[in-house]
KEGU-468194 format. One record per residue (C-alpha): x, y, z negated; residue number from 0. Coordinates in nm, 3 decimals, decimal comma. Layout:
<nunus>
[nunu [X; Y; Z]; NUM];
...
</nunus>
This chain:
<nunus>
[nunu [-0,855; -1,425; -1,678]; 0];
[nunu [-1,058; -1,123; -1,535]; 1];
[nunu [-0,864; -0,874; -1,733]; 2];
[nunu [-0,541; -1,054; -1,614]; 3];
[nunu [-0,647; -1,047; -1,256]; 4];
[nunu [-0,707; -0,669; -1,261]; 5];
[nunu [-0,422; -0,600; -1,426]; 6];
[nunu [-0,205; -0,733; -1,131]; 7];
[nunu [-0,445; -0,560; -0,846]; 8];
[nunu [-0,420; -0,249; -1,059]; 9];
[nunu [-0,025; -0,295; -1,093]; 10];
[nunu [0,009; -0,356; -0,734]; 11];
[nunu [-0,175; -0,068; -0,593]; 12];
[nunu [0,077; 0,132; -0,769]; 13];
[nunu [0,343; -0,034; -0,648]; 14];
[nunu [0,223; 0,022; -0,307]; 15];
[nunu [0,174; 0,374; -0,335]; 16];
[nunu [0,501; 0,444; -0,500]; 17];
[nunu [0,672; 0,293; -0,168]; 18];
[nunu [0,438; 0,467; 0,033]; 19];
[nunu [0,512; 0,845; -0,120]; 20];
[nunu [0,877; 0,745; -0,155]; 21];
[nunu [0,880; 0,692; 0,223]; 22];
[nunu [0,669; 0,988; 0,278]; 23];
[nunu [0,988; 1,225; 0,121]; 24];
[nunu [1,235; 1,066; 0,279]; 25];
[nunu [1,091; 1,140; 0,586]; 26];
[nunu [1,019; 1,465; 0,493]; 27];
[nunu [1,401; 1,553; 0,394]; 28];
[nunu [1,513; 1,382; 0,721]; 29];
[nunu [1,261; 1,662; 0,918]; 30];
[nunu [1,412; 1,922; 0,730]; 31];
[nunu [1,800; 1,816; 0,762]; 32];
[nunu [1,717; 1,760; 1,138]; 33];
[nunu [1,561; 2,115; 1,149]; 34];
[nunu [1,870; 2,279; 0,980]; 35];
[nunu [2,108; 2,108; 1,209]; 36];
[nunu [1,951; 2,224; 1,486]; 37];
[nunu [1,933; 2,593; 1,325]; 38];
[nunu [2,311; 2,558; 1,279]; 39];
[nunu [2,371; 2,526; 1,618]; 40];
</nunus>
């Protein structure tokens, strides 16, 4: 049960931080295209 139950902590701290740095470059290439556009003009 123990093993189990750190399993699925473990499991969703990775989840979590997957979303989190998946985020993080979208945001990231939004900056840059926004920073290019304005370049452009």
């Amino acid at each position: 049960m123990k093993k189990t139950a750190t399993l699925i902590a473990l499991s969703l701290a990775f989840v979590l931080a997957g979303c989190n740095t998946v985020k993080g470059v979208g945001q990231d290439i939004g900056k840059a295209g926004s920073a290019i556009e304005r370049a452009a003009k």
